[in-house]
KOLBA-774348 format. One record per residue (C-alpha): chain; x, y, z. Coordinates in nm, 3 decimals. Layout:
# KOLBA-774348
PT   chaine        px        py        pz
PT        A         X         Y         Z
...
This chain:
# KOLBA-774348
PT   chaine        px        py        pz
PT        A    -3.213    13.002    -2.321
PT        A    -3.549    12.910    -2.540
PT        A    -3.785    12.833    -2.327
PT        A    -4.069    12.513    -2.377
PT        A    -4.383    12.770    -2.323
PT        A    -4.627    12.495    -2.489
PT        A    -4.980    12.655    -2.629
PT        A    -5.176    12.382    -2.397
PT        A    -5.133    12.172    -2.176
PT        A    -5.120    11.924    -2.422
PT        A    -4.795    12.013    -2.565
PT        A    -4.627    12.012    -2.245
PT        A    -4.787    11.655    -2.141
PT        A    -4.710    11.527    -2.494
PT        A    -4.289    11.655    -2.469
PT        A    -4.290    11.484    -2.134
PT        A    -4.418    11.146    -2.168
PT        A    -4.222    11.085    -2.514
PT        A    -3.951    11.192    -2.322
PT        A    -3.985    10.955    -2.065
PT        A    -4.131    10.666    -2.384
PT        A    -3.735    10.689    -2.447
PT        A    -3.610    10.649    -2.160
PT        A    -3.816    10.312    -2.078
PT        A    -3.717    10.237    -2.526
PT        A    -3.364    10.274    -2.455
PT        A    -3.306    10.125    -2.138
PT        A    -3.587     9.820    -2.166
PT        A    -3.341     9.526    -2.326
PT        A    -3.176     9.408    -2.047
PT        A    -3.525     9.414    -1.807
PT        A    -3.703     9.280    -2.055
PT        A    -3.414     8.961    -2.074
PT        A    -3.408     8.972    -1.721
PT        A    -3.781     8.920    -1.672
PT        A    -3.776     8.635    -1.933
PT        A    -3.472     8.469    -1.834
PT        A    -3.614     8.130    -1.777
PT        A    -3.726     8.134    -2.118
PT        A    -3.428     8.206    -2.298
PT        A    -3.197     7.997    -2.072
PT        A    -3.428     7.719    -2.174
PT        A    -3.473     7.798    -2.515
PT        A    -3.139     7.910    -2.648
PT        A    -2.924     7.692    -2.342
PT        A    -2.773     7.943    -2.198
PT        A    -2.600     7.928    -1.862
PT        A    -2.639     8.219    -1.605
PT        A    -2.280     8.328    -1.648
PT        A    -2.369     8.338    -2.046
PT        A    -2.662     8.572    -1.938
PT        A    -2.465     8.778    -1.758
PT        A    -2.272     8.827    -2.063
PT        A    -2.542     8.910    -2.268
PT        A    -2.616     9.165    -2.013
PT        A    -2.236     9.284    -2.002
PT        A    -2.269     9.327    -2.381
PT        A    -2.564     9.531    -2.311
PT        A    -2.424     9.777    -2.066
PT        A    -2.069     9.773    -2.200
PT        A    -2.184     9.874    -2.543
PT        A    -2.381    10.113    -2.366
PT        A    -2.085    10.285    -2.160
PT        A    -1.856    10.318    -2.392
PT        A    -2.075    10.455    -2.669
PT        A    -2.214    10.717    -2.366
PT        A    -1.946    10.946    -2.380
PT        A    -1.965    11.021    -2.791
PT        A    -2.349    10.996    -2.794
PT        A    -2.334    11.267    -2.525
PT        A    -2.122    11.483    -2.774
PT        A    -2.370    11.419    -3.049
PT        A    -2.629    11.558    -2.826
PT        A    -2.491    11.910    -2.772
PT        A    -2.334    11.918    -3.171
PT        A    -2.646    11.754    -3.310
PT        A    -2.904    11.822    -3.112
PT        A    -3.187    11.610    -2.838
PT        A    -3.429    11.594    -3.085
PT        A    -3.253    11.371    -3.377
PT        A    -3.047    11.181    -3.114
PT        A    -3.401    11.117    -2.959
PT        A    -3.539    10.953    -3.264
PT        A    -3.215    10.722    -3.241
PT        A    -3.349    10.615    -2.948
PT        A    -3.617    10.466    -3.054
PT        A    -3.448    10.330    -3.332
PT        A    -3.175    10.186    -3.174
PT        A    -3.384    10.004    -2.909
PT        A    -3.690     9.852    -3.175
PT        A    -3.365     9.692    -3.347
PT        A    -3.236     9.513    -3.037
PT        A    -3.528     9.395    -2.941
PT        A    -3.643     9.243    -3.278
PT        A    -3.243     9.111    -3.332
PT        A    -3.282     8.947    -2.972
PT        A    -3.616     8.809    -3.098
PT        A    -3.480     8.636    -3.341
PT        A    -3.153     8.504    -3.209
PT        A    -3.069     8.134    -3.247
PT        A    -2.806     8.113    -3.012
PT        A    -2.568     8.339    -2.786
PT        A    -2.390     8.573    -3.080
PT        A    -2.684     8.705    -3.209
PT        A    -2.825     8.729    -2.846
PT        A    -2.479     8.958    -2.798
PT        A    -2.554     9.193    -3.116
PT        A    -2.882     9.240    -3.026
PT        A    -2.754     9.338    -2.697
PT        A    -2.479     9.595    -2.805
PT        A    -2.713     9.745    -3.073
PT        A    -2.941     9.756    -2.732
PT        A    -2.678     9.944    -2.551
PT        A    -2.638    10.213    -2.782
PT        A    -3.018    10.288    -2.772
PT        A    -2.897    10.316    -2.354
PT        A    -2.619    10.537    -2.460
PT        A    -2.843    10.775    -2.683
PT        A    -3.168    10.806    -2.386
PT        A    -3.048    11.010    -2.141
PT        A    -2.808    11.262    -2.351
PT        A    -3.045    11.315    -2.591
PT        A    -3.340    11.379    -2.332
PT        A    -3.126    11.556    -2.103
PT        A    -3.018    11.778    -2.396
PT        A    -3.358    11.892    -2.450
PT        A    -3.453    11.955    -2.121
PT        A    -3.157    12.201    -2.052
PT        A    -3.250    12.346    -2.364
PT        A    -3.654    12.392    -2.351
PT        A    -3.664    12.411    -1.987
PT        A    -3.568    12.635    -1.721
PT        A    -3.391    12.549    -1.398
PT        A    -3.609    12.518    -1.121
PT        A    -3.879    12.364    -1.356
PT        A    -3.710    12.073    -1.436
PT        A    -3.754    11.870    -1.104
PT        A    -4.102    11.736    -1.176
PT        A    -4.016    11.645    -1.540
PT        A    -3.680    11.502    -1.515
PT        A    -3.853    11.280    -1.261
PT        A    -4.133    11.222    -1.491
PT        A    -3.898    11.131    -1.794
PT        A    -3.669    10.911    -1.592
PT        A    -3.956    10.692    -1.430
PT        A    -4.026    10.583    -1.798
PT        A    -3.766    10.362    -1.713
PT        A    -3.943    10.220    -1.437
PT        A    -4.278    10.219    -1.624
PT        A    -4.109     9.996    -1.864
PT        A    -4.004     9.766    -1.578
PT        A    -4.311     9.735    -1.450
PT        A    -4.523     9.675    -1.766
PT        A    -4.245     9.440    -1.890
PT        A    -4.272     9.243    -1.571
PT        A    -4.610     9.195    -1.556
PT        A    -4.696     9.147    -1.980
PT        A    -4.382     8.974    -2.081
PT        A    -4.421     8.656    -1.866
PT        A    -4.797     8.645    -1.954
PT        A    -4.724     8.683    -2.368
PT        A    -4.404     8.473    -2.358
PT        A    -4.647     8.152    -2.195
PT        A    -4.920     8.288    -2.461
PT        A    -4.731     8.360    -2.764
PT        A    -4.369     8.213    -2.676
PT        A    -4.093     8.458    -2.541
PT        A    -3.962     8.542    -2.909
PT        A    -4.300     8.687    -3.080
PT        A    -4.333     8.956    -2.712
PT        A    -3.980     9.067    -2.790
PT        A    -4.095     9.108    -3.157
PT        A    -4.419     9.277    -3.055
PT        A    -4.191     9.512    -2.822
PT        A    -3.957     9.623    -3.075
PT        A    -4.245     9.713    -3.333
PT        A    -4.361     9.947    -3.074
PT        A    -4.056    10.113    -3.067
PT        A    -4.078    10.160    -3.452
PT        A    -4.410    10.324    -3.438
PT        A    -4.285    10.586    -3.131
PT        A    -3.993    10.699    -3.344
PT        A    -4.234    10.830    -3.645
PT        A    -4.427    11.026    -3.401
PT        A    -4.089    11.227    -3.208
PT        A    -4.138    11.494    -3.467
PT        A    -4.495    11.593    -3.404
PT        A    -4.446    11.628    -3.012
PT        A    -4.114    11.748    -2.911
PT        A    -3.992    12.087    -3.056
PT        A    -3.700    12.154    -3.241
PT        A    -3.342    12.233    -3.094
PT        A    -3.287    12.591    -3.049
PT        A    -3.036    12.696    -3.372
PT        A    -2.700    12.784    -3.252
PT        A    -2.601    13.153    -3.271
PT        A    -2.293    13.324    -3.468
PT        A    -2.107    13.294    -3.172
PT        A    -2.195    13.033    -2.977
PT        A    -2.138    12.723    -3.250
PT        A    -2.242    12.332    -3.148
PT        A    -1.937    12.230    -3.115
PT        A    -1.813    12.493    -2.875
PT        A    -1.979    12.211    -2.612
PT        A    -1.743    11.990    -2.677
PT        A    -1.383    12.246    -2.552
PT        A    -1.288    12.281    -2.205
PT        A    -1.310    12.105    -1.913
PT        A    -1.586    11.976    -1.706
PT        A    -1.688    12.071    -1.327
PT        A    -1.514    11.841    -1.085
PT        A    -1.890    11.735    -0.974
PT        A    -1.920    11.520    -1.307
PT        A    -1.624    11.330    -1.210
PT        A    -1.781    11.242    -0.862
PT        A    -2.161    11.163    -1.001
PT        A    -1.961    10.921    -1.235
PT        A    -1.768    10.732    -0.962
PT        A    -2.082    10.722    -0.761
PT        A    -2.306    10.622    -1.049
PT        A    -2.044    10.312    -1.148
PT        A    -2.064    10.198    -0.811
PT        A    -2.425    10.170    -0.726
PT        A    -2.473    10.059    -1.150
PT        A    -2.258     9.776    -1.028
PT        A    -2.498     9.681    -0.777
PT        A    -2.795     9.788    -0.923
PT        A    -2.733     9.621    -1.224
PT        A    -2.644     9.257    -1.047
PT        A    -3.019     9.313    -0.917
PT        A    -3.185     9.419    -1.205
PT        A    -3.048     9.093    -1.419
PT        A    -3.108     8.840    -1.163
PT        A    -3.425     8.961    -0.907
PT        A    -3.712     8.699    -1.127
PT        A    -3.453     8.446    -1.104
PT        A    -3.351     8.494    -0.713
PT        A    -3.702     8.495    -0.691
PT        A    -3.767     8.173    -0.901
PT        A    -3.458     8.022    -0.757
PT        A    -3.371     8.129    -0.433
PT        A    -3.734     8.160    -0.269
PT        A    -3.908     7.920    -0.502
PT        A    -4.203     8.129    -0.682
PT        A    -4.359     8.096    -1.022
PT        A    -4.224     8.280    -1.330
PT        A    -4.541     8.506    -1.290
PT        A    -4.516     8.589    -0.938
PT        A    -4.099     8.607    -1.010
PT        A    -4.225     8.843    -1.297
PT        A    -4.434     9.063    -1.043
PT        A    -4.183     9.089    -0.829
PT        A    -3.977     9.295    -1.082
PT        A    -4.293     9.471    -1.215
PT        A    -4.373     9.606    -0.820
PT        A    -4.056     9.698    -0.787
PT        A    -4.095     9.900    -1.105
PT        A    -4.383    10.074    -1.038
PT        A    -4.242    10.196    -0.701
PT        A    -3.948    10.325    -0.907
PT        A    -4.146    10.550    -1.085
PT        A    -4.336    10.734    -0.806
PT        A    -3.963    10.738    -0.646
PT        A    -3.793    10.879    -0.924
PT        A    -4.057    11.169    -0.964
PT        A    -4.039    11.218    -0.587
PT        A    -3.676    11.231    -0.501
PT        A    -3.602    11.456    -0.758
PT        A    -3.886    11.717    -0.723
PT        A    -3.749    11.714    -0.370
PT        A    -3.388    11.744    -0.473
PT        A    -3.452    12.042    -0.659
PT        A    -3.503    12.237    -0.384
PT        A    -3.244    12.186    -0.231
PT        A    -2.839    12.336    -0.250
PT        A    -2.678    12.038    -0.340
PT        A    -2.785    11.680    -0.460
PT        A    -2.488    11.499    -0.220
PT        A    -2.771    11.431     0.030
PT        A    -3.060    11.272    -0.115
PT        A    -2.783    11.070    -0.290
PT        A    -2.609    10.995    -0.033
PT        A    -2.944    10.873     0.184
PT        A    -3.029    10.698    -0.175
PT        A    -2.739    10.442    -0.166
PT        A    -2.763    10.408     0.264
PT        A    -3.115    10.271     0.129
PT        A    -2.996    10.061    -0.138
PT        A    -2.729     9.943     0.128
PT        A    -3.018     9.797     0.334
PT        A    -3.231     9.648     0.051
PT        A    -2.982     9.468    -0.094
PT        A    -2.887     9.317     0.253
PT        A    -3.257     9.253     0.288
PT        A    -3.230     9.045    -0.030
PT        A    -2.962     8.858     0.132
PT        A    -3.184     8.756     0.433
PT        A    -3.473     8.681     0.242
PT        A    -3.440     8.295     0.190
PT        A    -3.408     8.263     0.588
PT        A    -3.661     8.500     0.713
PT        A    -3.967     8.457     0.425
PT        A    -4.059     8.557     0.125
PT        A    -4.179     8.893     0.239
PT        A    -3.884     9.036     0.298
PT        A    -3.797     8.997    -0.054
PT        A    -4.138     9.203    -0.144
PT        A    -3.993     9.440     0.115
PT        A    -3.654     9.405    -0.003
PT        A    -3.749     9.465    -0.409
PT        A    -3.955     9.804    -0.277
PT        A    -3.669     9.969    -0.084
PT        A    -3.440     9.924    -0.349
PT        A    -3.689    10.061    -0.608
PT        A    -3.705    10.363    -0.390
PT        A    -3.314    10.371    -0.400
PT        A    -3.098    10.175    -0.645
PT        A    -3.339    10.216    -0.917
PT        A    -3.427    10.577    -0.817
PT        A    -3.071    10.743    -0.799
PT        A    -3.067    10.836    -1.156
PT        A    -3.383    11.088    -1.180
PT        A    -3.159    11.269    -0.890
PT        A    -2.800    11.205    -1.081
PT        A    -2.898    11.352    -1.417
PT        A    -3.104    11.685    -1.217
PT        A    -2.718    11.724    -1.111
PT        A    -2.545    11.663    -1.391
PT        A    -2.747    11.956    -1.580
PT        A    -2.737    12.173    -1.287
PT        A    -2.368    12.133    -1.264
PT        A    -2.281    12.103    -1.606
PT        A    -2.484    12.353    -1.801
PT        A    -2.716    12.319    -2.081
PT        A    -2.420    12.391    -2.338
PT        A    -2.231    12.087    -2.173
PT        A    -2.526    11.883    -2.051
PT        A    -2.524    11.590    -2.310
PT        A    -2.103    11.565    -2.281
PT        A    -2.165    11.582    -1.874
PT        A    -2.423    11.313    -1.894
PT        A    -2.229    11.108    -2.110
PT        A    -1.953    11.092    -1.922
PT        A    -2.143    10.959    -1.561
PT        A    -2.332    10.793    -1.833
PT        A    -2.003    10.602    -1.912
PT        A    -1.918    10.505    -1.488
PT        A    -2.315    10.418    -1.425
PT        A    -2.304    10.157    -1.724
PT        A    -1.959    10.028    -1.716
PT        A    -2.072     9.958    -1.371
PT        A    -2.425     9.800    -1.488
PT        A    -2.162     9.603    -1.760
PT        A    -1.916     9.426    -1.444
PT        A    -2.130     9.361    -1.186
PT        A    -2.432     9.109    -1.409
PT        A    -2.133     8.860    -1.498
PT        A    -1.944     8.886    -1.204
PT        A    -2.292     8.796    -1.015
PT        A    -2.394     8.523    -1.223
PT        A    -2.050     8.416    -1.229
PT        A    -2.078     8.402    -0.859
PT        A    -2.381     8.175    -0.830
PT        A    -2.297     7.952    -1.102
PT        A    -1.958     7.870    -0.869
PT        A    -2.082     7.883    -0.540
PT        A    -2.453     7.720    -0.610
PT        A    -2.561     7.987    -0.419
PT        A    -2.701     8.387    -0.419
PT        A    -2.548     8.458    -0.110
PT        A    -2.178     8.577    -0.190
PT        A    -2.278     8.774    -0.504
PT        A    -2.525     8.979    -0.306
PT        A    -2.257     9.039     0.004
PT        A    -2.053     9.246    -0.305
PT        A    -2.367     9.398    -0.402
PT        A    -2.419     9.551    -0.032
PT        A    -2.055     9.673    -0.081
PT        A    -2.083     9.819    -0.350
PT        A    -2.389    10.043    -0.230
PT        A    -2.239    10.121     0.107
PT        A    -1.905    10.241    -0.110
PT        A    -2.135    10.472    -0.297
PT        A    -2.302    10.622    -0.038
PT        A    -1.896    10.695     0.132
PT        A    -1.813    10.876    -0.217
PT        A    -2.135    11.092    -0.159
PT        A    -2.002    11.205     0.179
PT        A    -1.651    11.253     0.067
PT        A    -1.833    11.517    -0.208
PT        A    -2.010    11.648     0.005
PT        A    -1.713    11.786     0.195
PT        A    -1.546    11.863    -0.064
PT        A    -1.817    12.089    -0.207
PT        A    -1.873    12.207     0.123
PT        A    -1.511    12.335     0.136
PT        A    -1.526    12.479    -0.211
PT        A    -1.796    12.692    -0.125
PT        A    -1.614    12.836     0.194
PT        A    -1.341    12.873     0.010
């Protein structure tokens, strides 16, 4: 395998944090509409069932595209998918922008989603292919909590620029970022190793994957389905349920991003060194389990707990994935990674595509947070069974 042996430090900083730039492009959409719900409800009339859909569009788009982008990683290459990224994302965001009323709000969302679908194959990709196992930990960890980064700087500038500038001109301003990061992929992250005689791109795509893909997907569509009800609707619960401003709302979401990013960088530096990955996931969704139920008790206990609440599950629900995709490429293989991360790609977002509308659904019939978040504690405590039921397995096939 070619190895990433950059000249300077530079090199090595400047493959990592565009690396983790499209992560937090290709996964910002939905936070971003999250964190400016209020506005867009307001401005466009939606209902919070309607923004779950927009968010469905989002993540469905996004799951069913997974499982081809991840194909077009391994035939095409990280680097070229990578630029997609960018692409993909700046085009939702300024579509969004410039929506008059739900159906463009939906496009923008499912050309959104396929920006989602294209970040983690294509980084993944070059990872397996520029980096050797064992060294991986600390960057995979560094290239996921771009998603987090985005969270938090989305949280805190979006509310500020949307009350400034309206919400429409700092979804503009986001997507011309976007623009200007995919000119610059070229001059920072090295080219794909060329395939030899005998080993030809598309060889990734024939035979089977490792059972181990099958269970990271099941596990990743369950806690997606709760961490995605959490994502859409935190500044809202917070606006709604417990009464705070749109800022404070919007800081909520931004702490709880910024936690996510030292979490993602530590659970999977520590993951590395172990065996297997069924443990830290497994303790991963038993922590999720108690945020969300934390969430829950918020309203009757104080507005602390939801401070409290937001943290945990930033060092959980939004953290799982830095440890997920350090197993699908240990498990997979770098000739197979983008397929294998397409495919728990494809459970993690059609889970992030159910449970948004199903949530909003919920508190647009009951009046009320409270049953919507009971499924949401299911859903974790489910994962975290599939993670011991894995674990055994792999276990057993090890003895065997």
């Amino acid at each position: 395998m070619e190895q990433l042996t950059p000249a300077t430090l530079r090199s090595r900083a400047g493959f990592t944090a565009t690396l983790a730039g499209a992560m937090a492009a290709g996964t910002l959409v939905a936070p971003a509409l999250a964190v400016l719900a209020s506005f867009v409800i307001g401005d466009v009339g939606l209902s919070r069932s309607q923004l779950g859909l927009v968010m469905a569009a989002y993540y469905g788009v996004a799951a069913v595209g997974s499982p081809s982008v991840g194909r077009l990683a391994d035939r095409f290459g990280g680097r070229r998918l990578l630029v997609g990224t960018f692409l993909l994302s700046a085009a939702g965001f300024l579509v969004v922008a410039a929506a008059p009323g739900l159906l463009l709000l939906l496009a923008g969302a499912a050309i959104g989603g396929l920006g989602q679908a294209a970040a983690n194959p294509s980084t993944n990709k070059l990872l397996s292919v520029h980096v050797a196992p064992g060294q991986r930990g600390l960057i995979t960890g560094l290239k996921q909590s771009g998603v987090q980064a985005g969270v938090f700087v989305a949280g805190m500038a979006l509310p500020t620029l949307a009350l400034a500038f309206g919400w429409r001109a700092a979804m503009a301003g986001v997507g011309l970022l976007f623009l200007a990061a995919a000119a610059v992929v070229r001059a920072v992250v090295p080219a794909d190793p060329a395939a030899g005689p005998a080993e030809p791109r598309h060889r990734s795509d024939r035979g089977s994957l490792p059972p181990a893909v099958m269970w990271l997907a099941a596990y990743g569509g369950l806690m997606g389905a709760g961490a995605g009800a959490v994502t859409a609707y935190l500044p809202l619960y917070a606006e709604e349920g417990l009464g705070l401003s749109v800022t404070v709302a919007g800081a909520v979401a931004g702490v709880s991003g910024a936690v996510g990013f030292v979490s993602r960088i530590t659970w999977s530096t520590v993951s590395e060194r172990g065996a297997t990955f069924s443990r830290p996931l497994g303790a991963i969704a038993l922590l999720a389990t108690v945020s969300a139920a934390g969430l829950m008790a918020a309203p009757a206990v104080g507005v602390w707990l939801l401070w409290v609440a937001a943290v945990v599950h930033a060092t959980s629900g939004l953290a799982w994935n830095s440890v997920g995709m350090l197993a699908v490429m240990h498990v997979a293989g770098n000739r197979q990674a983008g397929r294998a991360s397409g495919i728990v790609l494809l459970g993690f977002l059609a889970g992030f595509s159910i449970g948004p509308p199903l949530f909003g659904w919920s508190v647009d019939t009951t009046g009320s947070y409270a049953a919507g978040l009971a499924v949401v504690v299911l859903a974790f405590a489910a994962a975290g069974i599939v993670m011991l039921r894995w674990s055994r397995v792999y276990v057993a096939d090890q003895a065997a």
